[in-house]
mmCIF file of the protein (N, C-alpha, C, O) and its ligand, coordinates in Angstrom:
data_MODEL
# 
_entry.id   MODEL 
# 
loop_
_entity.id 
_entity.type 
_entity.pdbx_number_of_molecules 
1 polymer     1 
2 non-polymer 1 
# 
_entity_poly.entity_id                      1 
_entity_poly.type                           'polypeptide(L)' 
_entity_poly.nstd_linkage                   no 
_entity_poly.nstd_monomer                   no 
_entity_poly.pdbx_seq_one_letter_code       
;(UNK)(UNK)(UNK)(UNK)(UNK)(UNK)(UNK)(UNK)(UNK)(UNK)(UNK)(UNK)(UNK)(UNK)(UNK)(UNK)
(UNK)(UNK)(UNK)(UNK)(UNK)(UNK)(UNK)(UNK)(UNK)(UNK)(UNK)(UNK)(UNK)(UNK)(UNK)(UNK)
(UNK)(UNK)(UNK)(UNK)(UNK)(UNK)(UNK)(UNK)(UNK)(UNK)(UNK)
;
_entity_poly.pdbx_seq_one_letter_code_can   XXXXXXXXXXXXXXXXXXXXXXXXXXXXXXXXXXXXXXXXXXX 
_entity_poly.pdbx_strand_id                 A 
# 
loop_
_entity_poly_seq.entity_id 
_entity_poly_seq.num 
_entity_poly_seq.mon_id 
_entity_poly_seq.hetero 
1 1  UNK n 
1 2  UNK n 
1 3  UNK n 
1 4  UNK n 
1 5  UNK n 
1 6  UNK n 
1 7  UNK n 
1 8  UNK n 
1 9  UNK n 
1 10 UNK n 
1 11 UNK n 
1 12 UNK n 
1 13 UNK n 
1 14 UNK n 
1 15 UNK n 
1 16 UNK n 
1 17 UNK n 
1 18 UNK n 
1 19 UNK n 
1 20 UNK n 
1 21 UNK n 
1 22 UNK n 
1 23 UNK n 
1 24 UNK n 
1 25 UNK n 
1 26 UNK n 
1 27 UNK n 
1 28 UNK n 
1 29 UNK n 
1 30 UNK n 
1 31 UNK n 
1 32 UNK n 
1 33 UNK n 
1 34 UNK n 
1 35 UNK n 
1 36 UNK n 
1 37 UNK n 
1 38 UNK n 
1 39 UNK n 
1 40 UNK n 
1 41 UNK n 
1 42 UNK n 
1 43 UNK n 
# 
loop_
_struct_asym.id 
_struct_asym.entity_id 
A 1 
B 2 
# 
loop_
_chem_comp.id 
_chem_comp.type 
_chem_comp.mon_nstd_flag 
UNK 'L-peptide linking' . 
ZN  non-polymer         . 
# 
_pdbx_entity_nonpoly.entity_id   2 
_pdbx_entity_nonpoly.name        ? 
_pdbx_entity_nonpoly.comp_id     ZN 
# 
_pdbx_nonpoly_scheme.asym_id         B 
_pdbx_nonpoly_scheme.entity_id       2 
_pdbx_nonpoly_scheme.mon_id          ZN 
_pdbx_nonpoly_scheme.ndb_seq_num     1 
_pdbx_nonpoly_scheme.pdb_seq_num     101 
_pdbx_nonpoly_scheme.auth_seq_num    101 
_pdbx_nonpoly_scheme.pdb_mon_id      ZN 
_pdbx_nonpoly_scheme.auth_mon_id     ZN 
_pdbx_nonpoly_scheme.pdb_strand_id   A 
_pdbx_nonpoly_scheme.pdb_ins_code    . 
# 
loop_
_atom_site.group_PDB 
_atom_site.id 
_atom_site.type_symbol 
_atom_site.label_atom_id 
_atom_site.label_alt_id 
_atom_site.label_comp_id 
_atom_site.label_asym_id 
_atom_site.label_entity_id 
_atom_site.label_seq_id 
_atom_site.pdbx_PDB_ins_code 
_atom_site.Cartn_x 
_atom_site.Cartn_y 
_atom_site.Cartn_z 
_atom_site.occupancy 
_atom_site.B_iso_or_equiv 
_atom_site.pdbx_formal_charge 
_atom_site.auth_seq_id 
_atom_site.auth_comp_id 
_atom_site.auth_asym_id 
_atom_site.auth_atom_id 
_atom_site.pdbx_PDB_model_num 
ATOM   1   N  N  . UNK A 1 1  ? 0.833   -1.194 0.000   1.00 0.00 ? 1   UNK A N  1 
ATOM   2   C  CA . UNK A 1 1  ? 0.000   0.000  0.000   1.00 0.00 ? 1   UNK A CA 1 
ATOM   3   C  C  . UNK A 1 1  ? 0.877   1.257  0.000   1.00 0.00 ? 1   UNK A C  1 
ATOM   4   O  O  . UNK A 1 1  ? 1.878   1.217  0.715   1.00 0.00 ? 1   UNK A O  1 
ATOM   5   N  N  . UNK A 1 2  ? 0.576   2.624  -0.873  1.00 0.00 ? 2   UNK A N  1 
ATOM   6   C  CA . UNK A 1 2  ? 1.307   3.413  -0.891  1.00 0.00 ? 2   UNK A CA 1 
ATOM   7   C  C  . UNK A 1 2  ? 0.694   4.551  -0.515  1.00 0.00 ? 2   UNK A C  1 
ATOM   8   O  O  . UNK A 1 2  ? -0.150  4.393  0.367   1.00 0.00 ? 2   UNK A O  1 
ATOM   9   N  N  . UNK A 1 3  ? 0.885   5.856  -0.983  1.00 0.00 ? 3   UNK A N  1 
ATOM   10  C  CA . UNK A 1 3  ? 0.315   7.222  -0.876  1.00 0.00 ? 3   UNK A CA 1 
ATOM   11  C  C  . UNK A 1 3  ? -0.277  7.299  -2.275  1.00 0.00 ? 3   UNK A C  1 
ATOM   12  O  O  . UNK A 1 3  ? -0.200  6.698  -3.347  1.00 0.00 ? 3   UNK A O  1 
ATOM   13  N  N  . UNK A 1 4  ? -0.980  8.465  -1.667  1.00 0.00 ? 4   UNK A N  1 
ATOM   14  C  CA . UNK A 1 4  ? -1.709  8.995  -3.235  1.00 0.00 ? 4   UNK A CA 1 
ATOM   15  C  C  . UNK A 1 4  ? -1.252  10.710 -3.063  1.00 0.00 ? 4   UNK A C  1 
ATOM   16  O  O  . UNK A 1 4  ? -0.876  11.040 -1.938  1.00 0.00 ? 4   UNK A O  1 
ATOM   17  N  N  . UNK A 1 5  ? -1.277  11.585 -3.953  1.00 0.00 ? 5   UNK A N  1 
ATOM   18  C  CA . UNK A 1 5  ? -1.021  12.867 -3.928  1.00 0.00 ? 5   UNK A CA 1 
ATOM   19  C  C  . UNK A 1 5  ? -2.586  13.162 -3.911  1.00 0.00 ? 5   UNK A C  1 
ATOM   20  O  O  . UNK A 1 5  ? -3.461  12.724 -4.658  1.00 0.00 ? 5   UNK A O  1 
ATOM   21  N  N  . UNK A 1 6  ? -2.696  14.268 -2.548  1.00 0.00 ? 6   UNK A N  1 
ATOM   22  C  CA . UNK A 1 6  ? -4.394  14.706 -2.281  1.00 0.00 ? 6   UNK A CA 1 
ATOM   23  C  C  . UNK A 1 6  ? -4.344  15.897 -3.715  1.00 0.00 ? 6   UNK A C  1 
ATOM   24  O  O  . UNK A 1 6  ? -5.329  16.549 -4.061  1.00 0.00 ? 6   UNK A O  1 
ATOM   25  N  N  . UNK A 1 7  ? -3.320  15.953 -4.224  1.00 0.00 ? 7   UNK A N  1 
ATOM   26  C  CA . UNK A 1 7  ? -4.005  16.861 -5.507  1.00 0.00 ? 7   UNK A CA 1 
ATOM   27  C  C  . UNK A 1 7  ? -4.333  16.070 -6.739  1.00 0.00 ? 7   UNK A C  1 
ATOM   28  O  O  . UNK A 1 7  ? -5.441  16.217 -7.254  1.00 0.00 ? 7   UNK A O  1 
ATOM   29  N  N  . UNK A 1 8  ? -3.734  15.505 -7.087  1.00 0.00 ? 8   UNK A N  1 
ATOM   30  C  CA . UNK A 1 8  ? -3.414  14.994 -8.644  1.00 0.00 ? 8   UNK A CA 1 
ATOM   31  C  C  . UNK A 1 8  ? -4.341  13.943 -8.727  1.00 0.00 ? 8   UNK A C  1 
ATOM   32  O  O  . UNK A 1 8  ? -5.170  13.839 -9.631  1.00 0.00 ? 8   UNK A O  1 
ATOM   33  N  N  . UNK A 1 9  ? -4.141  12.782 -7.329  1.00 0.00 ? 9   UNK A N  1 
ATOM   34  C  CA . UNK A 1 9  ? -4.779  11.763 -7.178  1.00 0.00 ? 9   UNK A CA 1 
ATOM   35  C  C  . UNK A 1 9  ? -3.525  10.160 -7.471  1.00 0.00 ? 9   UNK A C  1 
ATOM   36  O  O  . UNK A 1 9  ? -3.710  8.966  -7.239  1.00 0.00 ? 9   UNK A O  1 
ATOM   37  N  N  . UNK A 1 10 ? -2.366  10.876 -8.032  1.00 0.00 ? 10  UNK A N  1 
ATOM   38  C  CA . UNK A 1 10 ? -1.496  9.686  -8.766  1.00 0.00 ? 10  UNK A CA 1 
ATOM   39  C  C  . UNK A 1 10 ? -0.704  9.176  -7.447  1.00 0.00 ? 10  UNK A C  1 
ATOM   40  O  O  . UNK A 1 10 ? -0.463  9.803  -6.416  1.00 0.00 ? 10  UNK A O  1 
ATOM   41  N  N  . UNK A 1 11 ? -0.470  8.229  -7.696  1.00 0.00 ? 11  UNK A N  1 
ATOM   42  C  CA . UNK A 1 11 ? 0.009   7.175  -6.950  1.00 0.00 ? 11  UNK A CA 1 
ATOM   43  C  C  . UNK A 1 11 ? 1.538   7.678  -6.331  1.00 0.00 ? 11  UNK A C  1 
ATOM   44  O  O  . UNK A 1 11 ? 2.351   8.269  -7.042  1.00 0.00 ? 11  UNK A O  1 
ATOM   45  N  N  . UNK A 1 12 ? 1.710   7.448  -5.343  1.00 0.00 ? 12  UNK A N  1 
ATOM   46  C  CA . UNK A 1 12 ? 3.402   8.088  -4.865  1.00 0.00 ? 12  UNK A CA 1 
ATOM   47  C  C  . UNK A 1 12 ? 4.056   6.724  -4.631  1.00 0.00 ? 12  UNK A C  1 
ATOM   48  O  O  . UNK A 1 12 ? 3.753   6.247  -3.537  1.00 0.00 ? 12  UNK A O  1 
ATOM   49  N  N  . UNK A 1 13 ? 4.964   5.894  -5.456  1.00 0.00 ? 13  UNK A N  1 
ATOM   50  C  CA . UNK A 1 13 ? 5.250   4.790  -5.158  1.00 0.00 ? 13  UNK A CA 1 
ATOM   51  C  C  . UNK A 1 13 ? 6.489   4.549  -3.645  1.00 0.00 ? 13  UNK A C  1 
ATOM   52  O  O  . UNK A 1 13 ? 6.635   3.864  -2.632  1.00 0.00 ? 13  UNK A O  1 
ATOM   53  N  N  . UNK A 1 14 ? 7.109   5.612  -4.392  1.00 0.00 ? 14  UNK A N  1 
ATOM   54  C  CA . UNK A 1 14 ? 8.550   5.661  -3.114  1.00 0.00 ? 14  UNK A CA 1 
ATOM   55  C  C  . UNK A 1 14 ? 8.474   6.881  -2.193  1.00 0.00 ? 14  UNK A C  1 
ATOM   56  O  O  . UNK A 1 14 ? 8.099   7.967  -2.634  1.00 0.00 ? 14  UNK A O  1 
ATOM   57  N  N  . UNK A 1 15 ? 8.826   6.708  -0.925  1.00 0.00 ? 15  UNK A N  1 
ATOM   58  C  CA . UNK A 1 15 ? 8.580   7.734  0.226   1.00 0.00 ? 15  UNK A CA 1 
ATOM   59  C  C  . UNK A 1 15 ? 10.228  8.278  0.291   1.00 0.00 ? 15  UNK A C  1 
ATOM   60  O  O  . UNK A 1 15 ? 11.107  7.474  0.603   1.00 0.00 ? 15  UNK A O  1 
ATOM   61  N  N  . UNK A 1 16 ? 10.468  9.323  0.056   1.00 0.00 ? 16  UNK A N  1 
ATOM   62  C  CA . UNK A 1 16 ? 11.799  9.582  0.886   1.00 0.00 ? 16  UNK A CA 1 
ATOM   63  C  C  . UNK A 1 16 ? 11.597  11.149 1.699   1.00 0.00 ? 16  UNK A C  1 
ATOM   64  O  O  . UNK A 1 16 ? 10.635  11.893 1.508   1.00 0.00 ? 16  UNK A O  1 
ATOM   65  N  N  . UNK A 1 17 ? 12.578  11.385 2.495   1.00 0.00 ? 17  UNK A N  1 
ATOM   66  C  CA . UNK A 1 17 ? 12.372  12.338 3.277   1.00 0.00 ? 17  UNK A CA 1 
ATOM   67  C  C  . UNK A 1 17 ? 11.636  13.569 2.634   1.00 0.00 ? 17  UNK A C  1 
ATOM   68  O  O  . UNK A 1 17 ? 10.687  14.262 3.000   1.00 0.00 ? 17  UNK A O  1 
ATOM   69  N  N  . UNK A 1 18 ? 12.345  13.565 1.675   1.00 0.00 ? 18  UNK A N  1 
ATOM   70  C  CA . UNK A 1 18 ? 11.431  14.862 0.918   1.00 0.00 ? 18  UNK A CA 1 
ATOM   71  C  C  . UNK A 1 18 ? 10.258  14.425 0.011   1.00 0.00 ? 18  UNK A C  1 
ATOM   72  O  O  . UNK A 1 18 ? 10.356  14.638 -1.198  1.00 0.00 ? 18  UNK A O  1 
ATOM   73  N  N  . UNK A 1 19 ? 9.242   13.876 0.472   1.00 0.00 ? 19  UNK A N  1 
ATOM   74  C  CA . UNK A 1 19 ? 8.148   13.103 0.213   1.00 0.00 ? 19  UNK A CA 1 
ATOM   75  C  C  . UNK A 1 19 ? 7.389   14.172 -0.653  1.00 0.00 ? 19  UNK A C  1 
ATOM   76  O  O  . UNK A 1 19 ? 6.933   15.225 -0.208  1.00 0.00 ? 19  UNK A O  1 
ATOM   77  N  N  . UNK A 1 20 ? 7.329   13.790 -1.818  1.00 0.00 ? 20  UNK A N  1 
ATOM   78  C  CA . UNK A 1 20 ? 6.416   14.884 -2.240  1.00 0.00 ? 20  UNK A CA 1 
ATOM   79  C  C  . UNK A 1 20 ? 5.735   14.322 -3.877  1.00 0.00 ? 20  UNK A C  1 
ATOM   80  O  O  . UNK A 1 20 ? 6.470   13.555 -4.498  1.00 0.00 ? 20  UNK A O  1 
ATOM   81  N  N  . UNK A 1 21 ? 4.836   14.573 -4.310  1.00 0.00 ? 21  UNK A N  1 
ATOM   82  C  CA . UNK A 1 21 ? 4.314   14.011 -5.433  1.00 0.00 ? 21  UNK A CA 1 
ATOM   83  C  C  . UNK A 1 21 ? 4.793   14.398 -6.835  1.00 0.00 ? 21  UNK A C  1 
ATOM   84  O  O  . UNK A 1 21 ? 4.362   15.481 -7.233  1.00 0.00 ? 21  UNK A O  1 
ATOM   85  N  N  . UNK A 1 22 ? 5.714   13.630 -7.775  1.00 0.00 ? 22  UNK A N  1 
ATOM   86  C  CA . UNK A 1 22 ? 6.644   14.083 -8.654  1.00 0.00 ? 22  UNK A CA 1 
ATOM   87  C  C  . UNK A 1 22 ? 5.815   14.449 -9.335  1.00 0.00 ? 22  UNK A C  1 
ATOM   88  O  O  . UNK A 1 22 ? 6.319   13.874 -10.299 1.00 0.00 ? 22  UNK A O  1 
ATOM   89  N  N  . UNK A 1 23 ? 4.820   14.975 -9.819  1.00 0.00 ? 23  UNK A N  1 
ATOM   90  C  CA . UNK A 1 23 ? 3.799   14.778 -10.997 1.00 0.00 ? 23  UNK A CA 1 
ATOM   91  C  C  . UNK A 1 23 ? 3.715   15.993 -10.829 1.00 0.00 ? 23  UNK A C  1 
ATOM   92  O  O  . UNK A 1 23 ? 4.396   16.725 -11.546 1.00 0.00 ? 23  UNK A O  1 
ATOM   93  N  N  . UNK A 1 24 ? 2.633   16.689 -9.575  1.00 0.00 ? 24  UNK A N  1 
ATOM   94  C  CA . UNK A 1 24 ? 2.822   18.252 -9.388  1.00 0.00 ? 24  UNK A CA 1 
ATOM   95  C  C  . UNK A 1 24 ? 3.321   19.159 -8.607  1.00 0.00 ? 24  UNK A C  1 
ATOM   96  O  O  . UNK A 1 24 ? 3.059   20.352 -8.454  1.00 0.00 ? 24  UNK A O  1 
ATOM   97  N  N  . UNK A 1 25 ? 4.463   18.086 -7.881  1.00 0.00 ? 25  UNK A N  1 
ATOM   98  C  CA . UNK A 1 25 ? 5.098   18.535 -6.911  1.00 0.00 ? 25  UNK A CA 1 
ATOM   99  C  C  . UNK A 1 25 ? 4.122   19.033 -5.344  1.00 0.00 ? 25  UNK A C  1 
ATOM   100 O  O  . UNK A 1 25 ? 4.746   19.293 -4.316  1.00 0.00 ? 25  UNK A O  1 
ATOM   101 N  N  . UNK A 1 26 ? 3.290   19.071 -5.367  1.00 0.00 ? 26  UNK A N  1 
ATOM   102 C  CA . UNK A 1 26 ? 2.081   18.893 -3.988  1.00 0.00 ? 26  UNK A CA 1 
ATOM   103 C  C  . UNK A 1 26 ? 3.042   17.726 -2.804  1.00 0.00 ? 26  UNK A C  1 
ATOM   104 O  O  . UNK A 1 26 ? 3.660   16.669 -2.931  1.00 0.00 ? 26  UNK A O  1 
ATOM   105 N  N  . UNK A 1 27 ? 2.801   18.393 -2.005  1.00 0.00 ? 27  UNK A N  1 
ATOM   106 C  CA . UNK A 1 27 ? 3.721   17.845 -0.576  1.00 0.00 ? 27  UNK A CA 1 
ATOM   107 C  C  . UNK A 1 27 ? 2.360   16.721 0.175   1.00 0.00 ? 27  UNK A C  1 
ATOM   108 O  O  . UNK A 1 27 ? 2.372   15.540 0.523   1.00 0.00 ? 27  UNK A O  1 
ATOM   109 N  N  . UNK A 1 28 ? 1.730   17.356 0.179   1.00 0.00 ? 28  UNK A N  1 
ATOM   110 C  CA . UNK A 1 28 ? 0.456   16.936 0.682   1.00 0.00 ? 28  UNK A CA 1 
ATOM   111 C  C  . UNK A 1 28 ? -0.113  15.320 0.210   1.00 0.00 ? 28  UNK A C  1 
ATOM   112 O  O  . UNK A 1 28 ? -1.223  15.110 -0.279  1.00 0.00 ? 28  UNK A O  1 
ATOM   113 N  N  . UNK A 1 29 ? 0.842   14.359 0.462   1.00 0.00 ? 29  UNK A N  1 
ATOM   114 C  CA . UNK A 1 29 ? 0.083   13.074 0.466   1.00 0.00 ? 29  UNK A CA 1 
ATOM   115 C  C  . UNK A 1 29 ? -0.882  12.419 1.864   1.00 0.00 ? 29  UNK A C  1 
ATOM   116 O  O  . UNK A 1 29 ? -0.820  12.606 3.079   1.00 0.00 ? 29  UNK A O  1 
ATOM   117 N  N  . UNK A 1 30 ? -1.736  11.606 1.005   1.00 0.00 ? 30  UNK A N  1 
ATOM   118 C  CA . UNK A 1 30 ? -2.469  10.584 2.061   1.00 0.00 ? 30  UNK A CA 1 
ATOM   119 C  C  . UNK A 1 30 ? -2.065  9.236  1.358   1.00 0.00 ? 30  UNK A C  1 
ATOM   120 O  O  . UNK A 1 30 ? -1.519  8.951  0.292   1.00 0.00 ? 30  UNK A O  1 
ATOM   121 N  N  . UNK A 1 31 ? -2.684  8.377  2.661   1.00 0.00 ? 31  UNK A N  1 
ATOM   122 C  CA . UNK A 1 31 ? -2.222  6.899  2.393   1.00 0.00 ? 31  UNK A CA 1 
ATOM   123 C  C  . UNK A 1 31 ? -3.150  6.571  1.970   1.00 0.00 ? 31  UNK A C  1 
ATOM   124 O  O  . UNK A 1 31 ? -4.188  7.011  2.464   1.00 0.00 ? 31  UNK A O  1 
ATOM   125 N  N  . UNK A 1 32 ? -3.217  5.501  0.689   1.00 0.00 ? 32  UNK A N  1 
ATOM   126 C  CA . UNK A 1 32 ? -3.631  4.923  -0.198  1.00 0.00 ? 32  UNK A CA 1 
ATOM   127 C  C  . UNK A 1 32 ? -4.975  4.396  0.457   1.00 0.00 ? 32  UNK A C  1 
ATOM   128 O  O  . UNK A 1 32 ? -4.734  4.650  1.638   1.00 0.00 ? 32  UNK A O  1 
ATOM   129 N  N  . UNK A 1 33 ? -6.088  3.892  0.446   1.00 0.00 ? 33  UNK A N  1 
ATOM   130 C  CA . UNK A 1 33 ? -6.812  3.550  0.835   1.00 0.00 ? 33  UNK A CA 1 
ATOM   131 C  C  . UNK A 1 33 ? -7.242  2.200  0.348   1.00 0.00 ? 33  UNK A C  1 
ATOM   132 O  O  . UNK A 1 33 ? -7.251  2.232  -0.883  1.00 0.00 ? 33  UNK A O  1 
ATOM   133 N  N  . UNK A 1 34 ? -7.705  0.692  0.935   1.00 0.00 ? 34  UNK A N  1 
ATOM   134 C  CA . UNK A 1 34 ? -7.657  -0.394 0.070   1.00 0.00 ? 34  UNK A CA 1 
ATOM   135 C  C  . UNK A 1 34 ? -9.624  -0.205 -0.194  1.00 0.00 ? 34  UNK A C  1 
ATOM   136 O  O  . UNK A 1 34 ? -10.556 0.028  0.577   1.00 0.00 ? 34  UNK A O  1 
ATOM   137 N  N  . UNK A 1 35 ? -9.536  -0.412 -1.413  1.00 0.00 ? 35  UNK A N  1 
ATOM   138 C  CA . UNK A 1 35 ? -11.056 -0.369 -2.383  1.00 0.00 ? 35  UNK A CA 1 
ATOM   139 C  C  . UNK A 1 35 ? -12.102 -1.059 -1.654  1.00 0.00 ? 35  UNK A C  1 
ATOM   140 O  O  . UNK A 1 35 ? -12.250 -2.262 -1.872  1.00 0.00 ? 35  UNK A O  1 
ATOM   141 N  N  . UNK A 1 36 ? -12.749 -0.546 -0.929  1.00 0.00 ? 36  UNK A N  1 
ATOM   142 C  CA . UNK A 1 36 ? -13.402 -1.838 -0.213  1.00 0.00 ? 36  UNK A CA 1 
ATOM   143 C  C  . UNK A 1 36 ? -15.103 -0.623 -0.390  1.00 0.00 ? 36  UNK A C  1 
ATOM   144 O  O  . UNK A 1 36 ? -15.219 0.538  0.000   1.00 0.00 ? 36  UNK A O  1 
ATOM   145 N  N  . UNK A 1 37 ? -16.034 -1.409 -1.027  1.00 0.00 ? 37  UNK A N  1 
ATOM   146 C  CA . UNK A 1 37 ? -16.854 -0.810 -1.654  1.00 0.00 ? 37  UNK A CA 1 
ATOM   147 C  C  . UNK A 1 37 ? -18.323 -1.379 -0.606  1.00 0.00 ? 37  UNK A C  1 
ATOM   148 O  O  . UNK A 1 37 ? -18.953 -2.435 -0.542  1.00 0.00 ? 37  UNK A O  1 
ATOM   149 N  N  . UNK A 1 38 ? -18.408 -0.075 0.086   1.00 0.00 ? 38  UNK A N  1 
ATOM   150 C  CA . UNK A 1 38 ? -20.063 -0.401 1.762   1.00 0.00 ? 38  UNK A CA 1 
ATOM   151 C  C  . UNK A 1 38 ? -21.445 -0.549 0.841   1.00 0.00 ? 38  UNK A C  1 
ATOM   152 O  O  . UNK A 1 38 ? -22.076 0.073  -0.014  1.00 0.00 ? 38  UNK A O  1 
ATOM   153 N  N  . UNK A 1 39 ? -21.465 -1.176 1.221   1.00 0.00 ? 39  UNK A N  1 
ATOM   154 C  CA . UNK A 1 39 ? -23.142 -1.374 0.750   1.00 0.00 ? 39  UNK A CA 1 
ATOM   155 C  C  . UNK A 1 39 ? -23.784 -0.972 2.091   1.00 0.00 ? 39  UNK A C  1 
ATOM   156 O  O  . UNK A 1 39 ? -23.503 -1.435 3.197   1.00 0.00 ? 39  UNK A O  1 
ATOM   157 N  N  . UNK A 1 40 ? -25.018 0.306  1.687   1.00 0.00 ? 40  UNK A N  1 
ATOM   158 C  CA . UNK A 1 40 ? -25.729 0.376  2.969   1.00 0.00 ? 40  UNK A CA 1 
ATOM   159 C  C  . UNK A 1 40 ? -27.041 0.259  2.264   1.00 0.00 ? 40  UNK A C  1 
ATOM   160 O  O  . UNK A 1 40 ? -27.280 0.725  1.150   1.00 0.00 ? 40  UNK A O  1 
ATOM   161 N  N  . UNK A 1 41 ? -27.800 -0.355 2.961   1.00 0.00 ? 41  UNK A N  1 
ATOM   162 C  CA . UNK A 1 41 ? -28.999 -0.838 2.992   1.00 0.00 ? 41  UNK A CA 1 
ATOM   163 C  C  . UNK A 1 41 ? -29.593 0.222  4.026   1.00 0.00 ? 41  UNK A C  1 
ATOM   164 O  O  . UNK A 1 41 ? -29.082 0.806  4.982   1.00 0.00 ? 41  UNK A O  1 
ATOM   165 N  N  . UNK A 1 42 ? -31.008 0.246  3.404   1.00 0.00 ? 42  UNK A N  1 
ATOM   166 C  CA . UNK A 1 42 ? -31.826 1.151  4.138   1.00 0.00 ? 42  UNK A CA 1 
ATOM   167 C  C  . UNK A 1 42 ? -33.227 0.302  4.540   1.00 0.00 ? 42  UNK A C  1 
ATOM   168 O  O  . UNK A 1 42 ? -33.570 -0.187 3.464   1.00 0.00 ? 42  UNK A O  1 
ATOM   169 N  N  . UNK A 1 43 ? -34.040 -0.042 5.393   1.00 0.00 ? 43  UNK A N  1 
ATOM   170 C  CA . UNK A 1 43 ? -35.182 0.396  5.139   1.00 0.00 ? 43  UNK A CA 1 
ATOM   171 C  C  . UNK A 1 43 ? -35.906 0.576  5.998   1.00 0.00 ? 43  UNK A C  1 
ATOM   172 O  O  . UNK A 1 43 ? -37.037 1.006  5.772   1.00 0.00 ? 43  UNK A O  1 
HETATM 173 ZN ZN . ZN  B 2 .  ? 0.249   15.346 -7.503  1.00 0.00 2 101 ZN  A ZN 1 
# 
């Protein structure tokens, strides 16, 4: 599991100290989230 850049959305594969998203340069990552899709039922 990796980061995602909260701007771009692209994937940050490698972390190094100066962590930052090569694509638009945005510092601002979150961690990847695994796809897990809620079904809520109502009734
Ligand atoms: Zn980005």
């Amino acid at each position: 599991m990796g980061y995602v850049c909260a701007k771009c959305g692209k994937k940050i594969k490698t972390l190094d100290k100066f962590a930052r998203c090569a694509f638009c340069g945005n510092r601002i990552l979150v961690k990847e989230r695994p796809n897990v899709a809620k079904e809520v039922s109502t009734d």
